[in-house]
C-alpha positions as CSV (number, residue, x, y, z in Angstrom):
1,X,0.8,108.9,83.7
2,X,1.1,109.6,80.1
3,X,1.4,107.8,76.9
4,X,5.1,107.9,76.9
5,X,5.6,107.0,80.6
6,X,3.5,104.0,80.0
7,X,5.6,102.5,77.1
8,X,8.9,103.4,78.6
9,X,11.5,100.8,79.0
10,X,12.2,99.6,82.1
11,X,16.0,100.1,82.3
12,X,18.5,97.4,82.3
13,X,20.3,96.6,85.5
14,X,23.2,94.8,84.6
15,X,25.1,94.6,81.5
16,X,27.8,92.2,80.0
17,X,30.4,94.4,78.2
18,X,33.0,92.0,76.0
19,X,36.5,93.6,74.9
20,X,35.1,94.0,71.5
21,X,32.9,96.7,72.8
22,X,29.7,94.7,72.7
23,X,27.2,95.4,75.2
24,X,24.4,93.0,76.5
25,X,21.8,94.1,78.8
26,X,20.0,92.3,81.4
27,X,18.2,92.2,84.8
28,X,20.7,92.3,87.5
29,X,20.8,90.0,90.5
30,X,23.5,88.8,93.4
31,X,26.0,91.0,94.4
32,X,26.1,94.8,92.9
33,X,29.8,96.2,91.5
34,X,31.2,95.1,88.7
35,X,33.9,92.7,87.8
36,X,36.3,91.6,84.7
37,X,37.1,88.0,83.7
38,X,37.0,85.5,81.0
39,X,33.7,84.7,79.7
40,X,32.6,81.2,78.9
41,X,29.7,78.7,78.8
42,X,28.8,75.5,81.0
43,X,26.3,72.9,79.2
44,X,25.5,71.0,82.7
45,X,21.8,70.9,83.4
46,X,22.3,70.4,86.8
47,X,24.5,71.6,89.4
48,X,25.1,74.9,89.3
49,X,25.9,75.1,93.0
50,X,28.4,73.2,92.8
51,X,29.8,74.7,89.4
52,X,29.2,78.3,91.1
53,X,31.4,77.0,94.1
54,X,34.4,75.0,92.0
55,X,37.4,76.9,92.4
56,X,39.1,76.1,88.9
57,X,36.2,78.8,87.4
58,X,38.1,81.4,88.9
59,X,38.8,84.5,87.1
60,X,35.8,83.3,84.5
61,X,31.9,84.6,84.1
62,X,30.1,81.4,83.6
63,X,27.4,81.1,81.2
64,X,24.9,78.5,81.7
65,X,23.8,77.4,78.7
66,X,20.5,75.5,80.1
67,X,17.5,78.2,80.6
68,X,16.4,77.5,84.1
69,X,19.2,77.8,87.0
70,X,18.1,78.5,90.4
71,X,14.8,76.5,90.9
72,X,16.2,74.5,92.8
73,X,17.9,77.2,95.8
74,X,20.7,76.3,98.0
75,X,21.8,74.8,100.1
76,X,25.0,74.5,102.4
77,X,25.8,71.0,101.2
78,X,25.9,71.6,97.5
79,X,29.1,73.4,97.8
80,X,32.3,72.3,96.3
81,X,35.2,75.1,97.7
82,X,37.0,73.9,100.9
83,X,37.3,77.2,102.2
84,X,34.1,79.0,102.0
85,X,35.6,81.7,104.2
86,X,38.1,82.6,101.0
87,X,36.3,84.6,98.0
88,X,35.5,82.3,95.5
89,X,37.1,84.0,93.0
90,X,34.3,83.7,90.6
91,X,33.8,86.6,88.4
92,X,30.0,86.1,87.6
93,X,26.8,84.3,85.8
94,X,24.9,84.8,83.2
95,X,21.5,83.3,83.0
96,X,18.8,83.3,80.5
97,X,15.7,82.9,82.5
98,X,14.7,85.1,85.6
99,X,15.2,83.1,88.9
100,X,11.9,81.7,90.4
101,X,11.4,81.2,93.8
102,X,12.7,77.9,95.2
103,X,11.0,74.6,95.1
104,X,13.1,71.7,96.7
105,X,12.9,70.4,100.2
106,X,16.9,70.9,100.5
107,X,16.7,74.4,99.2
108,X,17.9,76.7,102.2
109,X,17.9,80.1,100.2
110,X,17.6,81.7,97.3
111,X,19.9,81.8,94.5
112,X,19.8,85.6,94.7
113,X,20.2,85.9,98.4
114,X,23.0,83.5,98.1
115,X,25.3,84.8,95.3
116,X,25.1,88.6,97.1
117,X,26.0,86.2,100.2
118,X,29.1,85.2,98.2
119,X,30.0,88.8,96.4
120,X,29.2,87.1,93.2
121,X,27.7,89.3,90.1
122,X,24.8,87.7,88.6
123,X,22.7,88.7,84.7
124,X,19.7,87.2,83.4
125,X,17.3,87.8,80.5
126,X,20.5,87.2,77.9
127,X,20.1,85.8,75.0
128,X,22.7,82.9,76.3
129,X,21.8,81.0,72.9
130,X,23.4,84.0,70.9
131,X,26.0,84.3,73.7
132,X,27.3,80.7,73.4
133,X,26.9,80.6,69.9
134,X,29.6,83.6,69.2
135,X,31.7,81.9,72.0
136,X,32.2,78.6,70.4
137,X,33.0,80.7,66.5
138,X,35.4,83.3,67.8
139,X,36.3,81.8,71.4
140,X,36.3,82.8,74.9
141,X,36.2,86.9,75.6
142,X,36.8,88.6,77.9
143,X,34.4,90.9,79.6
144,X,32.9,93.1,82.3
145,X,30.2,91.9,84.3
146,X,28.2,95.0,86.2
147,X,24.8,95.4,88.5
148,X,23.4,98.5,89.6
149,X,20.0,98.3,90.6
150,X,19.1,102.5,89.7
151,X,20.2,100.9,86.1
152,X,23.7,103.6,85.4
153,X,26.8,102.4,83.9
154,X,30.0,104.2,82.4
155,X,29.5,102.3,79.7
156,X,33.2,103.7,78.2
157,X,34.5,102.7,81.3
158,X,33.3,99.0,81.3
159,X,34.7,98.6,77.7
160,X,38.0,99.6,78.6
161,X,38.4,97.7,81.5
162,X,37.1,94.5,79.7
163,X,39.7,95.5,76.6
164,X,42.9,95.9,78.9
165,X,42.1,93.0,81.2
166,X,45.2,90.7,80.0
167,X,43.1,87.7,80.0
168,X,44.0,84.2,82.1
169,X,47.9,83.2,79.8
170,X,50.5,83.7,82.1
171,X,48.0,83.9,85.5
172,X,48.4,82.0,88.8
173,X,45.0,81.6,90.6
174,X,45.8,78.5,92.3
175,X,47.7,80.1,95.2
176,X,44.7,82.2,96.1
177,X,42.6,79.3,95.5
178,X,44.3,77.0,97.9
179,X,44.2,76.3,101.4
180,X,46.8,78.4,103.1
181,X,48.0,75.6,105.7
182,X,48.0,71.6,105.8
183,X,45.3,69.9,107.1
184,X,43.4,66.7,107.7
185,X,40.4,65.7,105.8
186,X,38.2,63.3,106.9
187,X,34.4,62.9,105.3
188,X,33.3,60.6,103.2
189,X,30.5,61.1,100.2
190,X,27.0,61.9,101.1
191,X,24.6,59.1,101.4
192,X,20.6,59.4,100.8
193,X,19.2,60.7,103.5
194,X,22.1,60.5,106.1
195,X,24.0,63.4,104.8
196,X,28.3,63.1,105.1
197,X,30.3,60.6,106.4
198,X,33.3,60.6,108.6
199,X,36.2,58.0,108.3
200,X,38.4,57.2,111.1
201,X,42.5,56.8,109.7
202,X,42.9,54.8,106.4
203,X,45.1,52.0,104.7
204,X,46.8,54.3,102.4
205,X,48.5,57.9,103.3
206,X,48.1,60.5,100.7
207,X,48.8,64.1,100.8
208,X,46.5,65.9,98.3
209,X,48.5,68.9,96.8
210,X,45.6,71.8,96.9
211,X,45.9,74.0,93.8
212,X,42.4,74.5,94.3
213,X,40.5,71.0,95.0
214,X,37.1,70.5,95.3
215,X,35.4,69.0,98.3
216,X,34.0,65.6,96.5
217,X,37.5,64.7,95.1
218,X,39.1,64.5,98.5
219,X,35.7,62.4,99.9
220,X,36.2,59.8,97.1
221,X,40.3,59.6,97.9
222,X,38.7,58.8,101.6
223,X,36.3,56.7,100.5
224,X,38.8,54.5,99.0
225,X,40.8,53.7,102.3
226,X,42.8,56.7,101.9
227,X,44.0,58.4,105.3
228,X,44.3,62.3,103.4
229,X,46.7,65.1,104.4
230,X,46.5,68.6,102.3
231,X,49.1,70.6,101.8
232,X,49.1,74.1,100.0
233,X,50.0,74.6,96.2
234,X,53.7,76.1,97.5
235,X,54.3,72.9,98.9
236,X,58.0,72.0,98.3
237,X,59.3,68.3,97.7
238,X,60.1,67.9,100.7
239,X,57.0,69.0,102.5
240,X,55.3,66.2,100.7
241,X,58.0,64.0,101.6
242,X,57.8,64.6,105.7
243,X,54.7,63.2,105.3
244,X,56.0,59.7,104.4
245,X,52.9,59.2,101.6
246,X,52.0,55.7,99.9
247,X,50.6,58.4,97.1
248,X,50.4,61.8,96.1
249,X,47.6,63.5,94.3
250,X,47.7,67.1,92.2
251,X,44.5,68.5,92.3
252,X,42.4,70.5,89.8
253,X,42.5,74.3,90.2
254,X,42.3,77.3,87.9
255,X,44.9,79.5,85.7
256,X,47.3,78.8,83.5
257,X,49.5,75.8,84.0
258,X,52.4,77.0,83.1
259,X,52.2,80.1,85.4
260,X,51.4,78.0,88.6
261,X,54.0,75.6,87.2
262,X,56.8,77.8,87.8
263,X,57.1,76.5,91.4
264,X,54.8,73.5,91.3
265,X,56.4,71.6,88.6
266,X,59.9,71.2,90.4
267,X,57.8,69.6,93.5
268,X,56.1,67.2,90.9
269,X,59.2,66.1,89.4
270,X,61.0,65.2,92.4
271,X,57.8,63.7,93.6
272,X,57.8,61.6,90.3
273,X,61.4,60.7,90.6
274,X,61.0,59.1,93.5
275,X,58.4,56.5,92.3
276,X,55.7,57.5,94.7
277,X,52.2,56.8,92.9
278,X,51.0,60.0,91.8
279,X,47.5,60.9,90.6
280,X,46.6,64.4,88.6
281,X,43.2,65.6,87.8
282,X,42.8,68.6,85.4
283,X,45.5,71.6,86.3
284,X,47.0,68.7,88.4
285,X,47.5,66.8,85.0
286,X,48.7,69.7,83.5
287,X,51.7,70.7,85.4
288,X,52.3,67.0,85.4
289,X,52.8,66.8,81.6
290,X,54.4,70.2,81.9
291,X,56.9,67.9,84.7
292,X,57.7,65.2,82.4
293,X,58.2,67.4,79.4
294,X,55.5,67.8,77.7
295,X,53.6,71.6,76.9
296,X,50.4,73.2,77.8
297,X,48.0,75.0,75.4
298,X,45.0,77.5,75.4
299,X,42.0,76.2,74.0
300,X,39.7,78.3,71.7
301,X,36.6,77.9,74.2
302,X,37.6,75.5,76.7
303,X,35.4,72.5,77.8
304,X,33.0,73.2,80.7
305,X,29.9,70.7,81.2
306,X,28.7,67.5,83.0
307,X,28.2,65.5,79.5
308,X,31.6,65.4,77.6
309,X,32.7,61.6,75.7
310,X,36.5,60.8,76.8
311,X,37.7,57.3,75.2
312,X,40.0,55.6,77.5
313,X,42.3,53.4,75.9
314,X,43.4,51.1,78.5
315,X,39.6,49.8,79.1
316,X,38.5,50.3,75.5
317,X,35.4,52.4,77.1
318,X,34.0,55.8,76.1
319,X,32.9,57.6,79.6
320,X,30.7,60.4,79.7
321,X,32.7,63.0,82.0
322,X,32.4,66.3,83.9
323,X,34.7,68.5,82.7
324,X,36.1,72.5,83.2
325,X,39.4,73.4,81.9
326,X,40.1,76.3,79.3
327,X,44.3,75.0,79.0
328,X,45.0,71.3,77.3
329,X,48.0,69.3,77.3
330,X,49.6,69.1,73.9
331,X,49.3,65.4,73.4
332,X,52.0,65.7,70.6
333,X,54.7,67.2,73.4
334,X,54.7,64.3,75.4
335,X,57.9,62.2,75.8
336,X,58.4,58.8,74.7
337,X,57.8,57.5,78.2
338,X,54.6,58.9,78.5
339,X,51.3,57.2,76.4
340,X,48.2,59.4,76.1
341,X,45.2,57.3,77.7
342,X,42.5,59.4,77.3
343,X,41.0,61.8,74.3
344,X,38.2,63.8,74.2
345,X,35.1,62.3,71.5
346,X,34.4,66.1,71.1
347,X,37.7,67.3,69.8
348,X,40.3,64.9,70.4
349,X,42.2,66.7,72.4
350,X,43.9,64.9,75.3
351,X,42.4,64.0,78.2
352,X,44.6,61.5,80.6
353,X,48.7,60.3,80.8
354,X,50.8,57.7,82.2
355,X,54.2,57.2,82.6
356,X,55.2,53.9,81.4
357,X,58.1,53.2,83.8
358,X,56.7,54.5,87.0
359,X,53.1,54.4,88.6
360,X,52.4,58.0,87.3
361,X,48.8,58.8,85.9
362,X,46.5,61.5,85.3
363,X,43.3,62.9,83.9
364,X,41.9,66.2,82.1
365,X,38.5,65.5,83.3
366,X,37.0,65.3,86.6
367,X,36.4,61.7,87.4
368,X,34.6,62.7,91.0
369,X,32.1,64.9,88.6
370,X,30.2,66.9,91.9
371,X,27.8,67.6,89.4
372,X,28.0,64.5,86.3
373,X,28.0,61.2,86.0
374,X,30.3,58.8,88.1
375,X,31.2,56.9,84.7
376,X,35.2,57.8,86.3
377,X,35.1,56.8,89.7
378,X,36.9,54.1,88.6
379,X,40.0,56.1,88.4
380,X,40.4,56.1,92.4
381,X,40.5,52.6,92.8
382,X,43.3,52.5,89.6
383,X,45.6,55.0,92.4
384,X,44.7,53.0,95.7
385,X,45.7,50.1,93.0
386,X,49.2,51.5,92.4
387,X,49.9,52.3,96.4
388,X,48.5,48.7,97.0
389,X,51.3,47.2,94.7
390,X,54.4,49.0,96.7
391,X,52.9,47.7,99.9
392,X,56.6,45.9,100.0
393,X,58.3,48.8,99.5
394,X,57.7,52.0,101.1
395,X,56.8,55.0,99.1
396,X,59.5,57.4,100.3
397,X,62.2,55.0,99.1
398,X,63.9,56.2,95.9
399,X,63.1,53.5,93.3
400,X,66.1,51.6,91.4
């Protein structure tokens, strides 16, 4: 071995290309390929399997800002997407640290072994500091994520691609993120040491519009008494309606509103007009905005992280809140009959809705966290509230 060979750098195996023609190299792990999305940053310290497996990141490369992700493995009930058969749609990760081996007594596999398992591009050794930091001054990118373990890139190539991607305005990624057909859901939240739950019927029936839902939403709507029925995020009016629900919720998913909104929003208004208690939670709350008027915006980086302050004004609380949307509703669109009840202590964007005249609410945030704190759990006993106040009247009836 000479001198030279001796000092040589070991090549990089993955790189993060941004539109801008920036390249960032790294040590490559998961799945090998490459693929273009929108590039943002997570703050959670905990989680990541359930943040790697929440189906409104699709179309994104998630950048965890905390060092150490993977320690902890896998596991197969850490997992958030209904329909683990369907590709997450997950773009990537980008990680500062290598991943160690794992050292939990739920760990099943490897971080590695499992993104590959999932198709899912992985980076570490970034500077995800640096990363974050030019994220937050110029906002989100978008970029190519690529592994090849023998270390050769088109580097041309990867810029182009992540300079003509179009970016996430004007995309729909909750139909592929939804369930394809209606089905039942049953379990309930997962208790120490006894795993998941099962609940037989329910006081309430509620048919969960799927724009992408994560698993712990719909076990919280069961735990509350709710007997839950999915339907896909093409579900018409009436679909909902044949179901004869006390409630109806809209559930978080990815994209841009106003894209999936083009044939959502006409169900939601209908929905609405018939006085049937409705709950929203994230892209749920913002077609529902977009339903009763109100406009959607891009945000400059989004908010993604298990840690963010929302005041809500009807308790006079501040909640710390798991959040992931890159879209807002534009608090200063919304109709007279239609208060803003939440803001965000970060930015003061908005953060929840409700109709004054009917039993209509919603929230930016994701109460259920799955990972975060459970400061919003609240929030599913406010909808089996509603539906428990038009016991008299059933919910299918057109109100006055």
């Amino acid at each position: 071995m000479t001198t030279a060979d001796a000092w040589s750098e070991t090549p990089a195996t993955a790189l993060l290309v941004l539109a801008d023609g920036s390249i960032i190299e790294g040590v490559g792990l998961g799945a090998t390929g490459q693929a273009v999305g929108e590039i943002c940053f997570n703050t959670a310290m905990t989680g990541y399997q359930e943040i790697l497996t929440d189906p409104s990141y699709s179309g994104q490369i998630i950048t965890f800002t905390f060092p150490h992700i993977g320690n902890v493995g896998t596991n197969d009930e850490d997992i958030e997407t209904v329909n683990m058969a369907a590709d997450s749609g997950i773009r990537g990760v980008v990680l500062a640290a290598e991943v160690t081996d794992p050292n939990n007594y739920r760990a099943a596999r490897h971080l590695d072994a499992w993104l590959k398992s999932r198709n899912m591009i992985g980076i570490c050794g970034v500077d995800t500091r640096a990363l974050t930091a030019l994220i937050r001054e110029k906002g989100v990118p978008n970029g190519v994520i690529a592994h090849a373990p023998d270390g050769k890139f088109d580097r041309d190539a990867l810029v182009t691609a992540a300079s003509n991607w179009p970016g996430l305005v004007g995309m729909d990624l909750a139909k592929d993120a939804s369930t394809t057909q209606s089905h039942p859901w049953s379990q309930t939240t997962w208790q120490w040491d006894e795993g998941f739950g099962e609940a037989t019927g329910g006081k309430f029936k509620v048919v969960a519009i799927d724009f992408g839902i994560k698993r712990n939403i719909l076990r919280l709507l069961t735990d509350a008494g709710c007997e839950v029925t999915v339907l896909p995020a093409t579900a018409t009016a009436d679909d909902v309606l044949a179901h004869r629900p006390d409630g109806v919720f809209l559930s978080n998913g990815p994209g841009d509103p106003a894209a999936t909104g083009i044939y959502a929003v006409s169900t939601i208004k209908e929905i609405v007009d018939k006085g049937i208690p409705t709950f929203g939670i994230c892209l749920g709350h913002q077609m529902l905005a977009l339903a009763l008027g109100g406009q959607t915006l891009k945000m400059h980086q989004g908010h993604h992280g298990a840690n963010h302050p929302v005041f809500d004004h009807t308790t006079g609380k501040v909640e710390i809140t798991s959040m992931n949307h890159g879209f807002a509703v534009d608090a200063e669109s919304l109709p007279d009959n239609v208060e803003q009840t939440h803001i965000s202590l970060f930015d003061g964007s908005n953060c929840g809705l409700a109709m004054k005249d009917k039993p209509v609410f919603s929230v930016q945030y994701h109460p259920e966290a799955s990972p975060g704190p459970r400061d919003s759990h609240y929030l599913f006993k406010r909808f089996t509230d509603l539906m428990k106040a038009r016991e008299t009247e059933p919910a299918w009836v057109p109100s006055p």
